[in-house]
C-alpha positions as a printed Julia matrix, in Angstrom:
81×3 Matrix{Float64}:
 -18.48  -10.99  -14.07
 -16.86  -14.63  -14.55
 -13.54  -13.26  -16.07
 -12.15   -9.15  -15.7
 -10.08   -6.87  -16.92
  -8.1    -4.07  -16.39
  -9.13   -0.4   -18.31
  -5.89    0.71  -19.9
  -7.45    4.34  -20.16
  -9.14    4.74  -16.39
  -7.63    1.59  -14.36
 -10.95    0.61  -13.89
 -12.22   -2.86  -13.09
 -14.09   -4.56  -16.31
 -15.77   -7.42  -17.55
 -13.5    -9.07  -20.3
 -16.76   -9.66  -22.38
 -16.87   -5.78  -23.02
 -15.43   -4.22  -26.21
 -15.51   -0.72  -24.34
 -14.83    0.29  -21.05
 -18.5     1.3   -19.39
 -16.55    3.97  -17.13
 -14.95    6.45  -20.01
 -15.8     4.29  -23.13
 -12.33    3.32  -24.35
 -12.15    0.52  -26.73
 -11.17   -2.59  -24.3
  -7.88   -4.49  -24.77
  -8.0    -7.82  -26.02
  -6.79  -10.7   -23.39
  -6.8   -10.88  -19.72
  -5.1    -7.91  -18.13
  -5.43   -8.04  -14.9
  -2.72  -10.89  -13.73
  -0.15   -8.56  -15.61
  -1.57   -5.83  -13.83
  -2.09   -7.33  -10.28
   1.92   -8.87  -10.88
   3.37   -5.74  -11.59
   1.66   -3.93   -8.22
   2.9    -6.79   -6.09
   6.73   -6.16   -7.21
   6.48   -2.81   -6.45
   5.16   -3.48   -3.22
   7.8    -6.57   -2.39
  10.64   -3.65   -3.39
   9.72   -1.02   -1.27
   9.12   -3.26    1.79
  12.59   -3.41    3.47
  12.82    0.83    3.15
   8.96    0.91    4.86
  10.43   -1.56    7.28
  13.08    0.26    8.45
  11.3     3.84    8.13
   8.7     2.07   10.6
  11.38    0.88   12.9
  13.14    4.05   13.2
  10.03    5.8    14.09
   9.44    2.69   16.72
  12.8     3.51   18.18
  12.74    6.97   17.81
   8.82    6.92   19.94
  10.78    4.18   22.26
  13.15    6.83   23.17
  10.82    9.99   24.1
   8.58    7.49   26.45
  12.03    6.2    28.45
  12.5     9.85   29.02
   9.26   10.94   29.97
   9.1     7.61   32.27
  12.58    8.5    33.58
  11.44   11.99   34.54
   8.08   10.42   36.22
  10.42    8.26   38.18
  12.61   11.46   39.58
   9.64   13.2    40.14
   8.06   10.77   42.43
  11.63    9.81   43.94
  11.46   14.01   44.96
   8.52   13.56   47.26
């Protein structure tokens, strides 16, 4: 496959050279889809990176928090003996 495509029916991965899409035989679109394609998944990943970020480093602080407890208990408990 020198140049592919994107299936507009199935999402599939094509050859350009086909007329119909080997995976649920829908007539291929004419042109080279799969910049369009490949651009438009990359914005929607760039958008919903700074919301992942901070969902991650909540859940960072939030695990940060339970071991400084648990280590702070370990600490009285050996302190007891």
């Amino acid at each position: 496959m020198d140049k592919v495509s994107i299936c507009h029916a199935c999402g599939r991965t094509i050859d350009s050279a086909w007329n119909f899409c080997p995976m649920c035989g829908t007539v291929a679109a004419s042109g080279d889809l799969l910049p369009g394609a490949l651009d438009s998944v990359f914005e929607q990943i760039e958008a919903t990176r700074p919301e992942r970020a901070a969902t991650r480093i909540a859940r960072m602080e939030n695990e940060l928090g339970e071991l400084e407890k648990e280590l702070s208990l370990l600490i009285a408990g050996n302190s007891a003996l």
